[in-house]
C-alpha positions as a printed Julia matrix, in Angstrom:
98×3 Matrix{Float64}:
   7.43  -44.65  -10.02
   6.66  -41.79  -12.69
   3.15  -41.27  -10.54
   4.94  -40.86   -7.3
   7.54  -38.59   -8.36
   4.93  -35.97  -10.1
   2.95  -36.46   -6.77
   5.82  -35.52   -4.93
   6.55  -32.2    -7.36
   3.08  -31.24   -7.22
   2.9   -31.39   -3.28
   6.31  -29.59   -3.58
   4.48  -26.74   -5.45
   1.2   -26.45   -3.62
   3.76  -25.86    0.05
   5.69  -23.26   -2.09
   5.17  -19.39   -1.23
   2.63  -17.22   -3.15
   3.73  -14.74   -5.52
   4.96  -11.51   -4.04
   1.88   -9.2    -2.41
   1.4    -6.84   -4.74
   1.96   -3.04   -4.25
  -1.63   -2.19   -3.08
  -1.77   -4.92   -0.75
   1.61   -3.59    1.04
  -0.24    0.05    0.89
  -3.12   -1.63    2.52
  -1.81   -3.4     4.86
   0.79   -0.99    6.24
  -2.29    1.31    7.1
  -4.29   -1.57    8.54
  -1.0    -2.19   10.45
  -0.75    1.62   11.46
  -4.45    1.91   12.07
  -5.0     4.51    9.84
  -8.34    4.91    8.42
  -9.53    6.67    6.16
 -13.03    7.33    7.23
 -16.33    6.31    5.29
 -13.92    5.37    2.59
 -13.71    1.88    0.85
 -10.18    0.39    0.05
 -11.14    1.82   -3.58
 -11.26    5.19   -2.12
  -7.98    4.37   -0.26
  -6.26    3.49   -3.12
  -7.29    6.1    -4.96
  -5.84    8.99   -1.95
  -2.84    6.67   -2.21
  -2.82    7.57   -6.11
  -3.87   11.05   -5.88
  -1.04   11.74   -3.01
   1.85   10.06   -5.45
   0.36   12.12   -8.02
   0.57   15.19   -5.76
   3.87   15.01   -5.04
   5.36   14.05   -8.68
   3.42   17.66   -9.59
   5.7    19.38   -6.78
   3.72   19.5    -3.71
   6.53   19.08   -0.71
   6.1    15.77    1.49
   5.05   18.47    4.41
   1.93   19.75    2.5
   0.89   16.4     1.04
   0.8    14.98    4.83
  -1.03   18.39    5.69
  -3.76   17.62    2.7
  -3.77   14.01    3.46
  -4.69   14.9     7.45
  -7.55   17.33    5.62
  -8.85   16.32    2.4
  -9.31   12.5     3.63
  -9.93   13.46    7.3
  -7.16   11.81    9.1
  -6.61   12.53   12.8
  -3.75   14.65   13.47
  -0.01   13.08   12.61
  -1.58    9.74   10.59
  -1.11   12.58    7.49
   2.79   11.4     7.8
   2.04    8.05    7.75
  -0.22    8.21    5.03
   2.33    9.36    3.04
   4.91    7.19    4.12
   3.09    4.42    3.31
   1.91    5.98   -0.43
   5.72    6.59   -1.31
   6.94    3.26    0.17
   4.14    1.2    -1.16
   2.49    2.83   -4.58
   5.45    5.66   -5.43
   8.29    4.16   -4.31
   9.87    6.06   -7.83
   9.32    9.42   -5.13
  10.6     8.06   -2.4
  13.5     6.8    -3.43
């Protein structure tokens, strides 16, 4: 009886939902999601724009010059600045956007 009972809790377990995504999954994802590429760059290289643009804006650049640097330094096409920035402060600085 003891064997079919810790059966039961460890099928219970294995069906139960992964731990939450963690925040540079969301950040990755919502670009995926948004199709906004960063190209030549690796997710590394994403992450790290994602960094440098919280970074950016916690040193005073306004939201309007970050998307404007975003669009330029990591070659964006025109408006996916925005969302890169959006997703940064929703997903990596969340401290910013909030």
């Amino acid at each position: 009886m003891a064997a079919i009972s810790l059966a039961a809790i460890v099928a219970g377990l294995s069906c139960a939902p992964s731990a939450m995504a963690e925040p540079r999954d969301d950040f990755l994802d919502e670009l995926a999601t948004l199709n906004v590429i960063l190209p030549g760059a690796t997710q590394t290289d994403t992450m790290q724009a994602g960094y440098y643009t919280c970074d950016s804006l916690r040193h005073g650049v306004t939201v309007l010059d970050a998307m404007d640097a975003a669009e330029r330094d990591f070659r964006l096409s025109p408006g996916q600045g925005t969302l890169f920035v959006s997703a940064a402060t929703t997903n990596l600085c969340p401290d910013f956007a909030g």
